[in-house]
C-alpha positions as CSV (number, residue, x, y, z in Angstrom):
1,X,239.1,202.9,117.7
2,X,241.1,206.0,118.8
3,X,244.4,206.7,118.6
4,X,245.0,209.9,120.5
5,X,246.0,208.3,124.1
6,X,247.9,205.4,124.8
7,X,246.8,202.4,127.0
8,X,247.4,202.5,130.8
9,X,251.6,202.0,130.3
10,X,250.9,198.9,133.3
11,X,248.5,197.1,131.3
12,X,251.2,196.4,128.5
13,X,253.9,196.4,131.1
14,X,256.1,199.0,130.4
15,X,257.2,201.6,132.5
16,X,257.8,204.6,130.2
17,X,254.7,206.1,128.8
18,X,256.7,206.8,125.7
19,X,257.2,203.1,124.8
20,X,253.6,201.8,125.0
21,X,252.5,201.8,121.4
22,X,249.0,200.5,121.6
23,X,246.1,203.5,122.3
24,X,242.6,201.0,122.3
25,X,241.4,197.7,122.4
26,X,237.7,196.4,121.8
27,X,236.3,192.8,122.3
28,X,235.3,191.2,119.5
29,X,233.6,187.7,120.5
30,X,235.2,184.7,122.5
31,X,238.5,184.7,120.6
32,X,238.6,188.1,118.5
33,X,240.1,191.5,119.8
34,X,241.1,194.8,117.7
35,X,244.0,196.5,119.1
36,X,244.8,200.4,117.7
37,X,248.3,201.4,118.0
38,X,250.3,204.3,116.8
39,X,254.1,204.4,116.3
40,X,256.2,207.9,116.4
41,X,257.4,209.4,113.7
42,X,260.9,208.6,114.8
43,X,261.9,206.2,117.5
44,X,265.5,206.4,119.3
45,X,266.3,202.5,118.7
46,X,263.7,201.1,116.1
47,X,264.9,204.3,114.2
48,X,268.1,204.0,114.7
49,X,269.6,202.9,111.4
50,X,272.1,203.8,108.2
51,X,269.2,203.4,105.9
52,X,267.2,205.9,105.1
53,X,264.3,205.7,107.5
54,X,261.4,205.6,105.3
55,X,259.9,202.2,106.4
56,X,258.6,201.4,110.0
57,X,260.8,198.4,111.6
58,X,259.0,195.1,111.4
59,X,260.2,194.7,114.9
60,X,258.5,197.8,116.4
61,X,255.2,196.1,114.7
62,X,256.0,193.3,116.7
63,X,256.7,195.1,120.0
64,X,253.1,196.4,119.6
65,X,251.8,192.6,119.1
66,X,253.7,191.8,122.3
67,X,252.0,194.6,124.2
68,X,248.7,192.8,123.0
69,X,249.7,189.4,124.7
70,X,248.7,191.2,127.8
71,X,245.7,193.2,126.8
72,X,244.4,190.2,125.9
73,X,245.0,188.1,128.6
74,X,244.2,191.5,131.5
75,X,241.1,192.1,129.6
76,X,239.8,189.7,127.7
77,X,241.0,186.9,130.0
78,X,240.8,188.9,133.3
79,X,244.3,188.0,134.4
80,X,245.3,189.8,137.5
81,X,247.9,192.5,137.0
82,X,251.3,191.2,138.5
83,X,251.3,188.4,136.8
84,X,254.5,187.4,135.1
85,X,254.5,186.5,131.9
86,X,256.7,183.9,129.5
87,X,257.6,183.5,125.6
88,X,257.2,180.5,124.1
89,X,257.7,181.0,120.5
90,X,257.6,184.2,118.1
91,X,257.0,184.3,114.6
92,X,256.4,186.9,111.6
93,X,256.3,187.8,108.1
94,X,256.1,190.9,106.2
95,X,253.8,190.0,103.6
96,X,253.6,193.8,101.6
97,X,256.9,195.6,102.3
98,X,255.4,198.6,100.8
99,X,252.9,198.3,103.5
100,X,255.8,199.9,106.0
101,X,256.2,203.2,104.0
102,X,255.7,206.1,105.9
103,X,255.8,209.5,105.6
104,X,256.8,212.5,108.8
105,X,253.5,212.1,110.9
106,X,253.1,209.4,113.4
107,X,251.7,206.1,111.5
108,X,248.2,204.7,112.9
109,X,247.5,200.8,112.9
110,X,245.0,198.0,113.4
111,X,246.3,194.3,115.0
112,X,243.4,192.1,114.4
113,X,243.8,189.2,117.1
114,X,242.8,186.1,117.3
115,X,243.0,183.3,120.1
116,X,244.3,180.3,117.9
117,X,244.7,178.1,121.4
118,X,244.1,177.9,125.3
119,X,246.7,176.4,127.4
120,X,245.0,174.5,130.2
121,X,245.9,173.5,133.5
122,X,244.5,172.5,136.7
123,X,244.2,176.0,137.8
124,X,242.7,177.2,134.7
125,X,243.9,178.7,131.4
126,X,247.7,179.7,131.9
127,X,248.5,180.4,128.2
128,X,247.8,181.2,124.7
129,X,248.6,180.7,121.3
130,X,247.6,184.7,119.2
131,X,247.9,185.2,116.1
132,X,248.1,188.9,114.9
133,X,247.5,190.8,111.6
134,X,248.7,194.0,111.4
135,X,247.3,196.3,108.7
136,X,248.5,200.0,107.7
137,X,245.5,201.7,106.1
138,X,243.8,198.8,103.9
139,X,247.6,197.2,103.4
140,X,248.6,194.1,106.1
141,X,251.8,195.0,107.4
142,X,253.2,191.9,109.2
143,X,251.6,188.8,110.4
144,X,253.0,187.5,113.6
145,X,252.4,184.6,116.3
146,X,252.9,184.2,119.5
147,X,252.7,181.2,122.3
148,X,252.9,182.7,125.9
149,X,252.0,181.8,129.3
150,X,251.9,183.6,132.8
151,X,251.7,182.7,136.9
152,X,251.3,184.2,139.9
153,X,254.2,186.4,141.3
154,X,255.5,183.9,143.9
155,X,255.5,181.1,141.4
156,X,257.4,182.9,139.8
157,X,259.7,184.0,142.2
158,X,260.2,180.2,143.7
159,X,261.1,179.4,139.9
160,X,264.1,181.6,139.8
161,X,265.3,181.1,142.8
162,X,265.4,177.6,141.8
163,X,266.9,178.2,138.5
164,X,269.9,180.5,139.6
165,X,270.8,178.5,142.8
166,X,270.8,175.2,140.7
167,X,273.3,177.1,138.6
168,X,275.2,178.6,141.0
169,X,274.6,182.2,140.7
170,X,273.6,184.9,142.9
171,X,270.0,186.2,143.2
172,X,270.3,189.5,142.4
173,X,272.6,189.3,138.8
174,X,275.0,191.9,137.3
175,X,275.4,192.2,133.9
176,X,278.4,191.0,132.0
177,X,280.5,193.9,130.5
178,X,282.5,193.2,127.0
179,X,283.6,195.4,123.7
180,X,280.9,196.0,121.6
181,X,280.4,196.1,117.9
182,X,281.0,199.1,115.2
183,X,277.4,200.7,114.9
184,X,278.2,200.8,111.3
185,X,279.0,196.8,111.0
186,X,275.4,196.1,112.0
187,X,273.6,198.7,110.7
188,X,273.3,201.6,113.4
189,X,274.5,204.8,114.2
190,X,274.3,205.2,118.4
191,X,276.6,202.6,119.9
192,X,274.3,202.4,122.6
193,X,272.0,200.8,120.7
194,X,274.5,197.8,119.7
195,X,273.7,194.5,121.9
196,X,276.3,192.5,120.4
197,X,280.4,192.0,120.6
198,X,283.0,192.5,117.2
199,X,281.5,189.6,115.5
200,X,284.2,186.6,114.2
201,X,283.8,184.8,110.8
202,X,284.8,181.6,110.6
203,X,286.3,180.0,107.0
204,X,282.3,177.9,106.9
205,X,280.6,181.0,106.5
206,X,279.5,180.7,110.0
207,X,279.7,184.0,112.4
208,X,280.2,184.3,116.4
209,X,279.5,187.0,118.7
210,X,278.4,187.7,122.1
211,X,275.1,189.4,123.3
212,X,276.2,192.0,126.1
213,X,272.9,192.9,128.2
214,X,272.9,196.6,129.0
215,X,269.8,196.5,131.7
216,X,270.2,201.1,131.4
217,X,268.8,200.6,127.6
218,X,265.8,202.8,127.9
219,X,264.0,200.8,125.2
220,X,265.4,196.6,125.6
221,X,265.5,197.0,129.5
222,X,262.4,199.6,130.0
223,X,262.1,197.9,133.3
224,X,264.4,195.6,135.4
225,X,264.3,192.3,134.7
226,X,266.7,189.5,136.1
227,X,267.3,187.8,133.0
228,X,268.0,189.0,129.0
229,X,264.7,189.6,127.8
230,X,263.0,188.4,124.8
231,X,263.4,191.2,122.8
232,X,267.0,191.9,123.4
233,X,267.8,188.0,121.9
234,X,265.4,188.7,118.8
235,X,267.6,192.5,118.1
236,X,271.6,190.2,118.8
237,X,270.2,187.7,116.5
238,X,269.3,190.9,114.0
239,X,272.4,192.2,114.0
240,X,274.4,189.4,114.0
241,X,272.5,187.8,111.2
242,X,272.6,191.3,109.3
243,X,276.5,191.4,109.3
244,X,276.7,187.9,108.3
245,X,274.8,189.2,105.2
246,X,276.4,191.8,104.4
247,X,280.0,190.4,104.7
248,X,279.0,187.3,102.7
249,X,277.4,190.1,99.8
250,X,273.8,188.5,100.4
251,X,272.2,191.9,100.7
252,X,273.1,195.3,99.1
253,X,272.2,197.6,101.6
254,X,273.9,198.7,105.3
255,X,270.3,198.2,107.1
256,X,268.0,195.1,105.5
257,X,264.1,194.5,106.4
258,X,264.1,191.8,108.6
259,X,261.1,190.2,106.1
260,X,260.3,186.7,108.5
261,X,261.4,185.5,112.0
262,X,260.5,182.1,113.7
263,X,262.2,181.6,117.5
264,X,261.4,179.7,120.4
265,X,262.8,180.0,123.6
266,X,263.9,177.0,125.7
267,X,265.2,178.9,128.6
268,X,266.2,182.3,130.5
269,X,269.5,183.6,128.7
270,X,271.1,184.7,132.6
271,X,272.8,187.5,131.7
272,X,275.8,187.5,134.5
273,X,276.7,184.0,132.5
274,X,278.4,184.5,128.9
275,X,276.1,183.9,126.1
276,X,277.0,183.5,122.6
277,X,275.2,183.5,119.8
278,X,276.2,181.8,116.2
279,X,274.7,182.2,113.1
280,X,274.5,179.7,109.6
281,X,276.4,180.9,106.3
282,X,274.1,183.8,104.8
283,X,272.7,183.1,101.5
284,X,270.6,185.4,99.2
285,X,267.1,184.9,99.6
286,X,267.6,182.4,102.1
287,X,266.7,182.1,106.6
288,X,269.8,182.5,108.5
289,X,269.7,180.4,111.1
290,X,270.7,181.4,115.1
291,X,271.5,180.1,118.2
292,X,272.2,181.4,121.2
293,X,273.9,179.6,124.1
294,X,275.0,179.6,126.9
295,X,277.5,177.1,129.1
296,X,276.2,173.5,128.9
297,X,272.9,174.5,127.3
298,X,271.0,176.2,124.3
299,X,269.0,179.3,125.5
300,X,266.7,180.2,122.2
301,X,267.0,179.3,118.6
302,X,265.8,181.4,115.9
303,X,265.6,181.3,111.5
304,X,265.9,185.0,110.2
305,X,265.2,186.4,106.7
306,X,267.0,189.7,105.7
307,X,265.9,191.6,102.6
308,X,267.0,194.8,100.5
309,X,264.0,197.3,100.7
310,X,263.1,197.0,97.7
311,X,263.5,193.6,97.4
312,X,259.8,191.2,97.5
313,X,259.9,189.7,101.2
314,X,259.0,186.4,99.2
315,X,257.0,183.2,101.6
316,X,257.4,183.5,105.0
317,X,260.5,181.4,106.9
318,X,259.1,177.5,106.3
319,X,256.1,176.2,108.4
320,X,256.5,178.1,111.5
321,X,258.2,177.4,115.0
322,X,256.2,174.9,116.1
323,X,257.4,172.7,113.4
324,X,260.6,174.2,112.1
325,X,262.2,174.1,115.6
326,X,262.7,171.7,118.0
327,X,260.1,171.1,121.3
328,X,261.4,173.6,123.9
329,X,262.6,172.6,127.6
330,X,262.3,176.4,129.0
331,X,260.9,179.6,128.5
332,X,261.4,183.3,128.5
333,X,259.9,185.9,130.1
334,X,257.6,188.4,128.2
């Protein structure tokens, strides 16, 4: 495997050389690849934190699985390029914390992954179920899934058009503008790099907030996409969750590991409608769990554990998403 030059920046569908993370990919059997990636030393949004910087971010490791959801399926599967592609569900664990050390050079990875299910139709396979295993040297970093499916272009097309007329809206959206939060309140330092508005506690424990979609963010909006990408849903539920534990004491430090995520999608978040995301009573030790909605329907649902870094990221958030949320009705775009 070789880690000196990145993959073709199309075939993990990204536009900016300097976000593509993954540098080789080899076929190993039916259901088996090995991806290579390598992460920069610093990053100006996964690295953008209060802590002190000396751990990679569990969710750059995951952007670097994502980017294998279409290796796999261009290469192994020989999907066509221009097909659009659609989360399901996304899990992971950090199973070593002190696997995501790292010193001032570039860190250098291997993502085992494995083809855990085929989603059939008439027209052939249109999805998968991956499951990833990220190691650092001889330590595993994180352990992720992820359920996706794709279609051809004009499908695609046909099935927005059909979602944002039924709604109402217009077919080219524009973003809704609102305050944004302190940096500082959810563990940042650039307030471009804050997705979410001053959150409001309520007497329950509970916390409010809205996500804000800023479609210039070199890094959540790399390329132009009509709805609020995955991504951007999995960072507001982050920092919303992350100042919920801080304000109810259940972590000690300003910027806490994100130790185990499960979400599922059930629809495009449409970012031109007002979407707001909620979160449980934060408890030590314990998933945090998120919604976010928006008017007359839930648009993804997610349980998040936060951890000091020095704390053990303990079992991973319950059974998964396929079992610890409900069935979705929708999907989101990849």
């Amino acid at each position: 495997m070789q880690f000196t030059r990145t993959l073709p920046k199309e075939l993990v569908h990204r536009s900016a050389a300097a976000e593509v993370f993954l540098t080789d990919a080899e076929r190993h059997g039916d259901d088996e690849m090995i991806l290579a990636a390598r992460f920069p030393r610093r990053h100006a949004f996964y690295d953008d934190t209060l802590g002190p910087g000396d751990r990679l971010d569990p969710f750059l490791l995951l952007e670097a699985c994502r980017q294998g959801i279409f290796v796999v399926a261009h290469r192994h599967l020989g999907v066509r390029l221009g097909h659009k592609f659609l989360l399901r569900t996304v899990e992971f664990e950090v199973p070593d914390p002190a696997a995501l050390n790292r010193d001032d050079r570039p860190t250098e990875a291997v993502i085992t992954t494995r083809i855990e299910k085929r989603f059939r139709t008439r027209a052939g396979v249109r999805g998968l179920k991956l499951r990833f295993t990220l190691a650092v040297g001889a330590r595993e970093a994180l352990l992720a899934r992820i359920d996706y499916s794709w279609m051809p272009p004009e499908d695609w097309t046909n099935l927005r058009a059909g979602q944002r007329g039924a709604l109402g809206l217009p077919a080219v959206p524009v973003a809704l503008r609102g305050p944004r939060v302190d940096p500082a309140l959810v563990g940042r330092r650039t307030p471009a790099n804050t997705v979410i508005s001053p959150p409001r506690a309520a007497d329950d424990g509970t916390h409010t907030a809205h996500l804000y979609a800023e479609t210039t963010h070199p890094t959540l909006y790399d390329h132009w996409v009509d709805h609020v990408p995955g991504m951007l849903e999995l960072e507001c539920f982050r920092q919303l969750a992350l100042r919920a534990s801080v304000s109810a004491g259940a972590v000690r430090t300003p910027s806490p590991l994100p130790v185990a995520l499960a979400a599922r999608f059930r629809r495009f978040a449409e970012m031109d409608l007002p979407l707001e995301c909620r979160t449980t009573p934060a408890v030590p030790g314990a998933d945090i769990e998120c919604t976010l909605s928006q008017p007359g329907a839930l648009a993804a649902e997610a349980r998040i554990r936060l951890a000091d870094a020095d704390a053990d990221a303990g079992p991973g958030p319950g059974p998964g998403p396929e079992r610890a949320l409900a069935t979705p009705t929708a999907r989101r775009a990849a």
